[in-house]
C-alpha positions as CSV (number, residue, x, y, z in Angstrom):
1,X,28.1,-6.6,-8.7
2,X,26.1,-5.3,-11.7
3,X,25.2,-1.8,-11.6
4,X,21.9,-1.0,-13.1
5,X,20.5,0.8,-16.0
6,X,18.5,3.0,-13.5
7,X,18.4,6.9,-13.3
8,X,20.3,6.3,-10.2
9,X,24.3,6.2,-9.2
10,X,24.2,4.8,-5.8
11,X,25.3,1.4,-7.5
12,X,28.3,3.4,-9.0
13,X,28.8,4.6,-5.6
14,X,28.9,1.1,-4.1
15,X,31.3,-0.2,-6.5
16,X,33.6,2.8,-6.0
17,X,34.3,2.5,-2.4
18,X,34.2,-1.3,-2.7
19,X,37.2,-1.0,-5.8
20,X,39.4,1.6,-3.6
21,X,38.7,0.2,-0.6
22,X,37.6,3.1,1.1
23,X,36.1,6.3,1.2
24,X,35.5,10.3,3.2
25,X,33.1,12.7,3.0
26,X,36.0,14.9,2.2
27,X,36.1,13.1,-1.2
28,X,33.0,15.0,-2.4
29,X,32.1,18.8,-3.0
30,X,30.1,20.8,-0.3
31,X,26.8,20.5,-1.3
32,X,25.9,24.2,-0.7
33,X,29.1,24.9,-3.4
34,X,27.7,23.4,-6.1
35,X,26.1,24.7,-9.1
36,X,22.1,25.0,-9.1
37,X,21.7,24.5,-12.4
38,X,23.7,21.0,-12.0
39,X,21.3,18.4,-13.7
40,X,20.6,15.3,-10.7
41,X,23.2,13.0,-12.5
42,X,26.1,15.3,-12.6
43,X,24.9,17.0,-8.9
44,X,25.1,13.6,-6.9
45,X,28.7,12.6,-8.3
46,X,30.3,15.7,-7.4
47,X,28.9,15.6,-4.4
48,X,30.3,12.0,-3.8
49,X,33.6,12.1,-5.1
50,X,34.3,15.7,-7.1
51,X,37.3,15.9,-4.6
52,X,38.3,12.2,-4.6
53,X,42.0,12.6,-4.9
54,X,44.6,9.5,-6.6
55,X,47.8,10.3,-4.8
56,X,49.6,11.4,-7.9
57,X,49.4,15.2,-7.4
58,X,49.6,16.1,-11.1
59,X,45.6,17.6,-10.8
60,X,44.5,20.7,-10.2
61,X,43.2,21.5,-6.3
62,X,39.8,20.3,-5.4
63,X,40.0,18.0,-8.9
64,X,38.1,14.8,-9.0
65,X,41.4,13.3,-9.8
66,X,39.9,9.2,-10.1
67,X,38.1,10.8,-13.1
68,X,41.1,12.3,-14.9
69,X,42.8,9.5,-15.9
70,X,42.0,8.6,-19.7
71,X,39.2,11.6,-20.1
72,X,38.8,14.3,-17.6
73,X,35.4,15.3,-15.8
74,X,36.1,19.1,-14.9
75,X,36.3,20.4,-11.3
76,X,33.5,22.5,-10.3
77,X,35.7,25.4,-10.4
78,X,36.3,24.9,-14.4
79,X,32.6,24.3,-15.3
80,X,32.1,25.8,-18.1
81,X,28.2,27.2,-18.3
82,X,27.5,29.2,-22.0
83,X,23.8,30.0,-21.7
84,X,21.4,26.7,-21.5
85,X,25.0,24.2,-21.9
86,X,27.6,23.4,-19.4
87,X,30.7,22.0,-20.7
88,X,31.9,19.0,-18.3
89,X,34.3,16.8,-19.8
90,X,36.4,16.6,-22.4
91,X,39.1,14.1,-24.1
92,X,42.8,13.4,-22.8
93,X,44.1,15.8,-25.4
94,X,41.4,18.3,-25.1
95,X,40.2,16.6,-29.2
96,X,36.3,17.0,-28.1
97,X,34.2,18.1,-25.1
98,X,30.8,16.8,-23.7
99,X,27.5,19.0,-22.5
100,X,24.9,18.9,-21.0
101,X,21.6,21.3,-20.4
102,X,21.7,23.5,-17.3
103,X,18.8,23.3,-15.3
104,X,17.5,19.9,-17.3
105,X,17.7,16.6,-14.6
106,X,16.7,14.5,-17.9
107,X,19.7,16.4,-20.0
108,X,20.9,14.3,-22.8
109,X,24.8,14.0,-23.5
110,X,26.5,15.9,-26.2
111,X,29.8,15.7,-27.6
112,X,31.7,17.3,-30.8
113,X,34.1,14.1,-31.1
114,X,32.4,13.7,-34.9
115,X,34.4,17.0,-35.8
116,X,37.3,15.3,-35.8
117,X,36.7,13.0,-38.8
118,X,33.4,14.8,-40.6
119,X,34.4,17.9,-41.9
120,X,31.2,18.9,-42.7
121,X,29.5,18.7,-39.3
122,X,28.9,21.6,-37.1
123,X,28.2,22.0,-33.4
124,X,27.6,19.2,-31.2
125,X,25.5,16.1,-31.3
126,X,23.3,14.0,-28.6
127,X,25.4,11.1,-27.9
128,X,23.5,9.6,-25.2
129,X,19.9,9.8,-23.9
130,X,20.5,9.7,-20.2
131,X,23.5,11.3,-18.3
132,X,23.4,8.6,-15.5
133,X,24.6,5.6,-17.8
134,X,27.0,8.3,-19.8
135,X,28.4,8.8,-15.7
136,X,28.6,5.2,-15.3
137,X,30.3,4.2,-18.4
138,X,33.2,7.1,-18.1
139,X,33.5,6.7,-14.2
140,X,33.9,2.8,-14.7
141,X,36.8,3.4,-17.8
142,X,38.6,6.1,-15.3
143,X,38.8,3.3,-12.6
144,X,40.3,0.9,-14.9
145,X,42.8,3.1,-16.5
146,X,43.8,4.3,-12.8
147,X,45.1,0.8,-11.8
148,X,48.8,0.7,-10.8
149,X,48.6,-2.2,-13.5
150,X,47.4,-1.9,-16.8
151,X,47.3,-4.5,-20.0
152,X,45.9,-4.4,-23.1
153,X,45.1,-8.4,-24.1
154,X,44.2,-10.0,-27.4
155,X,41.5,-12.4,-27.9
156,X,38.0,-12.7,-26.3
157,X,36.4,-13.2,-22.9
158,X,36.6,-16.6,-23.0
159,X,40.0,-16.2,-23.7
160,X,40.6,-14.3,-20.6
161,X,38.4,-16.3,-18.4
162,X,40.8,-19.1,-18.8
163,X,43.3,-17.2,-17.1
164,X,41.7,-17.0,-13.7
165,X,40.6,-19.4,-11.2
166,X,37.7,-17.1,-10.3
167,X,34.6,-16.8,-12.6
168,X,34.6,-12.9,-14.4
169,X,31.5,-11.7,-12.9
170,X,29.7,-8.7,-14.8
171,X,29.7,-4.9,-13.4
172,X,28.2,-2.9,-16.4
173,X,27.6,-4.2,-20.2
174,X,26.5,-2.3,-23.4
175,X,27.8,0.9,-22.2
176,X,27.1,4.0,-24.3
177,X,29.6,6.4,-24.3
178,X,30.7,9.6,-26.5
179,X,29.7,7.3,-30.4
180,X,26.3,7.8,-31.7
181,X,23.4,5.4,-30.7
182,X,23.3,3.6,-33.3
183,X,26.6,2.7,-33.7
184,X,25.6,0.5,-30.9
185,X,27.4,0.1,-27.2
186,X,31.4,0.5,-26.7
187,X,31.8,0.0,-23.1
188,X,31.4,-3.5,-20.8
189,X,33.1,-4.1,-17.9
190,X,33.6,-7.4,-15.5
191,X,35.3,-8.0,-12.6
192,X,37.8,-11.0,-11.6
193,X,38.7,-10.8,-7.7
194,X,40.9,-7.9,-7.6
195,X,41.0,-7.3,-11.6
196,X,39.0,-5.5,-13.6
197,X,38.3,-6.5,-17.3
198,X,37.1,-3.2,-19.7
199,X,35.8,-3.9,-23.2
200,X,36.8,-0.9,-24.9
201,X,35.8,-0.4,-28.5
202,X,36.6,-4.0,-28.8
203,X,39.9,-4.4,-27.2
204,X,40.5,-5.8,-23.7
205,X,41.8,-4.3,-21.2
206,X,42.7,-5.3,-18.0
207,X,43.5,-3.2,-14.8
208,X,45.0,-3.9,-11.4
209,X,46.0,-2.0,-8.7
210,X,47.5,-5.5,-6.9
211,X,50.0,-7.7,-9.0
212,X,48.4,-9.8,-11.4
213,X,48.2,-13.6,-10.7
214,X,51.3,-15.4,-9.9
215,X,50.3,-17.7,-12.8
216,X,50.5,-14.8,-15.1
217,X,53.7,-14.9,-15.5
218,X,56.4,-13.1,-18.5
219,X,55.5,-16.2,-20.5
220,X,52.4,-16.0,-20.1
221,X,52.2,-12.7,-21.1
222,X,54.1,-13.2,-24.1
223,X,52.2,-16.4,-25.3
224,X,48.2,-14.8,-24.7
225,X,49.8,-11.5,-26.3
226,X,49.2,-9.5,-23.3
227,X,50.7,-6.3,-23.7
228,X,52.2,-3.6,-20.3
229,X,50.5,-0.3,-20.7
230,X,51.2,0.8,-17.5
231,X,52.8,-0.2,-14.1
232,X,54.1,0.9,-11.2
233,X,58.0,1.3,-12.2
234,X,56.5,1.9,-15.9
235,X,54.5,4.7,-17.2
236,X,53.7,5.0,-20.6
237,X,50.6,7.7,-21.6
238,X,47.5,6.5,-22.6
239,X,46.5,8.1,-25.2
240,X,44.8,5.5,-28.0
């Protein structure tokens, strides 16, 4: 399925409990326990899956733990709210954090990632224009770095098509993420049966949580330069 450029997540939402193959009410936050000043965006995913638990039991409690996996999208509990902002997210090593307006449904996305290489830069910037495709673009790189089985491949699409007997089908391309507009998109994503295929800042990525193909197999691997990130008998932190 391709989710939509739309002020909406119920695509996202689709997608979600289509990938994991289920899905609770449990999984999200009380509506009547969260924030007010929540813009829409940010309301409607914690009320769909700010609970949504991955089995690993390395969160905090009530954690939306399928969002924690390369990033991490706060609990409610941790919000952080500092007059008009609300800090929500922030990087695997806790390098930048993203904001958004309190009280603002059409909030743009900030982010202070640039003070990591501009030493002259102060504050945050607006990194994205509408919260909804910021949501989609981190939830969709959370699922894929949360597969049992993760890759990092050479080469391009084409490349990788030819190692399926399914067609890649598109979920969500041109993503905009945490880099400035006009650095243009870093984020597309496509699905093949059970694996999904994330174009991350131009590398490939591919994430499973069944076994990859049988014809995928160590020679394979080695030959199309397909490297293990992560598996189920081998962890390695994802940190790039």
């Amino acid at each position: 399925m391709l989710l939509k450029d739309t002020d909406q997540l119920d695509d996202l939402k689709e997608f979600l409990i289509n990938c994991y193959g289920r899905y609770q009410s449990s999984y999200g936050v009380p509506v009547d326990e969260l924030p007010a000043y929540l813009p829409k965006a940010l309301h409607d995913l914690y009320a769909f899956a700010g609970r949504w638990k991955d089995g690993s039991g390395d969160h905090l409690e009530n954690s939306p733990e399928i969002f924690q996996q390369q990033d991490c999208l706060y609990s409610v509990d941790r919000l952080k709210k500092d007059a008009d902002k609300i800090t929500f997210l922030e990087e695997n090593q806790a390098n930048w954090t993203c904001q958004v307006e309190a009280g603002n449904n059409d909030s743009p996305v900030y982010c202070d990632e640039h003070l990591l290489w501009d030493d002259n830069a102060e504050g945050y910037l607006i990194v994205n224009d509408s919260l909804f495709h910021f949501l989609k673009s981190f939830c969709l790189q959370e699922v894929v770095v949360g597969c049992k089985h993760l890759y990092i491949i050479e080469g391009k699409l084409d490349n990788i098509q030819m190692l399926f007997d399914k067609p890649i089908e598109d979920v969500w391309l041109n993503g905009y993420y945490i880099s400035p507009k006009e650095e243009g998109p870093t984020h597309t994503f496509y699905r093949c049966g059970d694996v999904l295929v994330m174009e991350r800042y131009g590398d490939f990525w591919l994430g499973s949580n069944c076994d990859l193909p049988a014809a995928l197999n160590e020679d394979t691997l080695s030959s199309i330069k397909l490297r293990k990130i992560k598996s189920v008998t081998n962890v390695e932190q994802v940190n790039e």
